[in-house]
N, C-alpha and C positions, 0 to 999 in steps of 0.2 A: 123609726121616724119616717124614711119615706111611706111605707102604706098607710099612717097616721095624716102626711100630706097628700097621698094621693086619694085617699077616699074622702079627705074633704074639698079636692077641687071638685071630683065627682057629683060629691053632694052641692057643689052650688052652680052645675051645672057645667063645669069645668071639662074639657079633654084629657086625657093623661095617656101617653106613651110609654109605657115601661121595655127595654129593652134586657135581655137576660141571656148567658151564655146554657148551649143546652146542658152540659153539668150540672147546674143548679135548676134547669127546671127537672131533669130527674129527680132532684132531692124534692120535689114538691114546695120550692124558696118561692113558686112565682106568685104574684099579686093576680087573681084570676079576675076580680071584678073593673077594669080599668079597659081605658075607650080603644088599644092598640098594645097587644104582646109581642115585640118582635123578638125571635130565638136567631143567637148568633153562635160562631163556633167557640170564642176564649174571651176571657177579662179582655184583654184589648182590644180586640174587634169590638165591644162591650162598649170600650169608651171611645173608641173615634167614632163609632155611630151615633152616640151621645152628643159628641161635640157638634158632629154633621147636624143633630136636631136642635140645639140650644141657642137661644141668643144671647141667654144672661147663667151664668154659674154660682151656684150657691152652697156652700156647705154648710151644714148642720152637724150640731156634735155626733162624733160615728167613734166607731173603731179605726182597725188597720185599712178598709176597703177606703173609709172616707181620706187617711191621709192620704194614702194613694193616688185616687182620683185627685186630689187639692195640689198634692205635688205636680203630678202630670197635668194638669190643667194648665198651671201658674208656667210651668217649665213650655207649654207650648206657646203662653203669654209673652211669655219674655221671647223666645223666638220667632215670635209673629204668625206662629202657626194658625194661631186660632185672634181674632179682634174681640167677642165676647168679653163682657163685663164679668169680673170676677165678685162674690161676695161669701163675708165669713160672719156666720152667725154664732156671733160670741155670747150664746145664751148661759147666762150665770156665771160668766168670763171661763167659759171650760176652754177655748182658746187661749188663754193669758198665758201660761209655758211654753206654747207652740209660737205665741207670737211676738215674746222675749228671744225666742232661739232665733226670729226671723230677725228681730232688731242685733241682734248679736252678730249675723250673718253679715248685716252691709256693717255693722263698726270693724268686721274684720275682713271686709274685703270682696269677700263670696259674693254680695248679693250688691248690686246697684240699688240706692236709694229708689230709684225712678220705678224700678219694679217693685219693691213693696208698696210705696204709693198707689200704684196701680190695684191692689186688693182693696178694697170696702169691706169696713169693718165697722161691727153695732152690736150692740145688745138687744137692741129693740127690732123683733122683725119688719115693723112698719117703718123705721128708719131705714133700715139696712135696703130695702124695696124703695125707697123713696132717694135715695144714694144711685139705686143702681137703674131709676128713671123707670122703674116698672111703675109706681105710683106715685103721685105730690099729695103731699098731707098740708 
């Protein structure tokens, strides 16, 4: 998914920054065609330099890497770490158990209503963008 997004901001003329820990660019993981490769040392360096680059956050259905990033995003949210707009792109509702387990979280306690509030959440990429003030439809 991301090389799928990052060669089409490419293609409309777009920038794209990919940041990558060097392990995986050994494996030959990296996106070579993209406006900026920066090589870090671990997954975490990985994502605070991410953060450092971001104004808006957005996940897309992934695997283990993606909850990952979505927890540690949200967890730096709620701690004020990071101001950054959160967003979850509930394409084909592949989030709906993940975000049952969230509504589950504040009915028992774990989770403050005010921070799930805080995520935007869509089905519709152009909604979900138009939620997080990157565009008005």
């Amino acid at each position: 998914m991301m090389g799928i997004v990052a060669d089409e901001v490419m293609r409309l003329g777009g920038s794209v920054i990919g940041v990558i820990p060097d392990f995986l660019l050994q494996r030959e993981v990296a996106h070579k065609g993209i406006t900026q490769l920066e090589v870090v040392n671990s997954m975490h360096e990985r994502k605070r330099r991410m953060a450092d680059l971001s104004d808006v956050f957005i996940a897309l259905p992934g695997g283990w890497g993606t909850l990952d990033e979505l927890a540690e995003i949200l967890t730096w949210k709620q701690l004020g770490l990071i101001q950054a707009s959160i967003g979850l792109l509930n394409t084909q509702q592949y989030f709906n158990p993940l975000i049952q387990q969230m509504k589950l979280m504040v009915e028992e306690g774990f989770l403050n209503v005010k921070n799930l509030e805080q995520l935007n959440i869509s089905e519709s990429p152009r909604q979900l963008l138009n939620q997080l003030g990157i565009i008005t439809v």
